[in-house]
N, C-alpha and C positions, 0 to 999 in steps of 0.2 A: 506273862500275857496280861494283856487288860479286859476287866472281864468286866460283866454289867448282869446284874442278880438284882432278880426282882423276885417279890416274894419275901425279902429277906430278913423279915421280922418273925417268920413262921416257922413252926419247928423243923425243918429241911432247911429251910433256907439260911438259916443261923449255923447248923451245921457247915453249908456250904460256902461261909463267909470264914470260919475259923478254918477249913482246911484251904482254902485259896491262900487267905495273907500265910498262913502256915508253910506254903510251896511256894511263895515269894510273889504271888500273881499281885498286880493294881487291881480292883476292886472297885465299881459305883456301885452301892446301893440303893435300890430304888424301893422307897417305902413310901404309904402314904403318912401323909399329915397328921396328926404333930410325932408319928411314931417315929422311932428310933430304934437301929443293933441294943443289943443287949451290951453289946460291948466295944469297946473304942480301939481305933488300930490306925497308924501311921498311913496303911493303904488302903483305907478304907475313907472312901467317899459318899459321902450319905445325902439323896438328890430325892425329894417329894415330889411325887406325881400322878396322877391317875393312871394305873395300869391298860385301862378302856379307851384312853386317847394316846394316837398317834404322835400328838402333834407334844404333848408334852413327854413321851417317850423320846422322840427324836434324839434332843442334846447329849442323853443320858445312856445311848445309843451308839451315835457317831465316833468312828474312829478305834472301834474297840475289836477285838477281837474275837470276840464272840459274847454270846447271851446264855444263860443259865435262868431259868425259870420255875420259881416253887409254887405256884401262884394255881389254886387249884378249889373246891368247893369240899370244906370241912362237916360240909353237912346239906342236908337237901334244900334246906331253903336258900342255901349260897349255890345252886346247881345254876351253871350260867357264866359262872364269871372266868372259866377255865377257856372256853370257848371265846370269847367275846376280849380276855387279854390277850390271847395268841394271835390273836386276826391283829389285835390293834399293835402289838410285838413283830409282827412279821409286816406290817407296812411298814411301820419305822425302820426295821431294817432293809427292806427293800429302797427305800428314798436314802438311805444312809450308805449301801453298800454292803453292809456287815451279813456275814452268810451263815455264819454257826450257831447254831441252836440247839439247847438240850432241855425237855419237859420234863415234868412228872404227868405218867400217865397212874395207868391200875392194870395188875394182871388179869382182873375180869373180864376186860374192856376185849381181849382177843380171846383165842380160844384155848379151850381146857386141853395141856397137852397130855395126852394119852397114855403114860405111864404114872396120870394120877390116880389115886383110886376110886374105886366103884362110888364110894361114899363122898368124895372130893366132888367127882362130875357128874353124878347124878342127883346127889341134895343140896350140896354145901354149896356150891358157885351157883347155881339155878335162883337157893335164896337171897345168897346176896343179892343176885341181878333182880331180885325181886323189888327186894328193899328197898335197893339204893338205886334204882333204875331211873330217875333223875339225874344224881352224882354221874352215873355210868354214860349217860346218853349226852351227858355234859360232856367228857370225858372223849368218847366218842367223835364230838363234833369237832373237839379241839383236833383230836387226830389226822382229821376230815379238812380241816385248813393247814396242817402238816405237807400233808399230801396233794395239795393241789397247790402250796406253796412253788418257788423255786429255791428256796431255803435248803444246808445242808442240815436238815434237822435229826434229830436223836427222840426218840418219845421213849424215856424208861417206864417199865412196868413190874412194880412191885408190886406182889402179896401183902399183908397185914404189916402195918408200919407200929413197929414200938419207939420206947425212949431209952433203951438200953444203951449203954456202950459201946462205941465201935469196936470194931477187932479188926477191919480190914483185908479180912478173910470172908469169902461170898463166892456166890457160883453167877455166872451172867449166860446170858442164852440170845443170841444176836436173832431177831424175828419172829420171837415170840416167849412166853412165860417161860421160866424155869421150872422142869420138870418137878415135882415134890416138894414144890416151895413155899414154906407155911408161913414165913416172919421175914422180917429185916428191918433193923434198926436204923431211925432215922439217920442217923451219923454214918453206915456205910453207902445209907442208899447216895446221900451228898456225897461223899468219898468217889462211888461208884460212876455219878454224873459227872465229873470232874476227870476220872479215869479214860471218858470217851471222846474226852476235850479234841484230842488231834489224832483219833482211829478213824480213817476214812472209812475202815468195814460197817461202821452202825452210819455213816450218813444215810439218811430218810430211810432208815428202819429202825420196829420198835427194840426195845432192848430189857429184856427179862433180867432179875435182880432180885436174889433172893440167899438164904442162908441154906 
């Protein structure tokens, strides 16, 4: 496939560059300026551009097979930019043609599903959404242009993201969170975005992803 990942300087998205050229896919890279992959690869194309504009998304865009996006708010003061790429991601692909889409969302972002425990959905998720209730409402919104897209999009939602090892071993839960799912490491969660490339069951649902 030809595939166009943005984000891809970030720890998912680096992940998501090594298992792509790894299954043979072409690859554009979209990073901003002057950054660069950690690492270099025959198919890998590495194209600078504001995630927030359309208009230089387009190129970067066209003709590809689908989109892969890591591109998300590392912290509350970046709350914002999760929303505000995906809008400006989903024109370029709307003017270009291109229909596949897969995000990172958060399993916070929907609901606690019910074979959590007492402790999970009564303290532990209420704080986070406390906390990060920027992050989340970012989050959120991105969702929210998911959905009123006509994009075939994927929004995964992972629990707590480490830097551990993949194993490529994970539970997924097609429209909503994984039930008792505490972690996943950045490299399956890529793994996992990539695994939903050509399942039409997750088009425009979110996709739970966890260990």
């Amino acid at each position: 496939m030809r595939l166009t990942v943005l984000g891809a300087t970030g720890g998912t998205g680096e992940h998501v560059l090594r298992h792509a050229v790894a299954a043979g896919h072409k690859v554009t890279a979209v990073v901003r300026a002057p950054s660069r992959p950690a690492f270099e690869h025959p198919n890998i194309e590495v194209v600078w551009a504001d995630v927030t504009d359309p208009a230089e998304l387009r190129e970067a865009i066209e003709g590809r097979d689908a989109v892969l996006s890591g591109i998300g708010p590392r912290n509350r003061r970046a709350a914002g930019i999760a929303a505000a790429a995906t809008a400006a991601i989903l024109s370029a692909m709307a003017d270009t043609g291109v229909r596949r889409l897969v995000t990172i969302s958060a399993a916070p972002v929907g609901p606690t599903p019910t074979e959590d425990s007492v402790f999970v959905r009564g303290a532990l998720i209420p704080i986070l959404r406390a906390i990060l209730k920027d992050v989340y409402a970012d989050l959120d919104a991105m969702e929210g242009e998911l959905a009123r897209s006509e994009s075939d999009w994927t929004s995964m939602r992972p629990p707590r993201l480490t830097n551990g090892s993949g194993t490529g071993t994970y539970r997924t839960h097609i429209g909503g969170s994984v039930p008792r799912g505490g972690t996943i490491a950045r490299a399956d969660l890529a793994h996992g975005m990539l695994a939903v490339l050509d399942d039409p069951a997750t088009y425009r649902r979110p996709v739970g992803i966890a260990y």
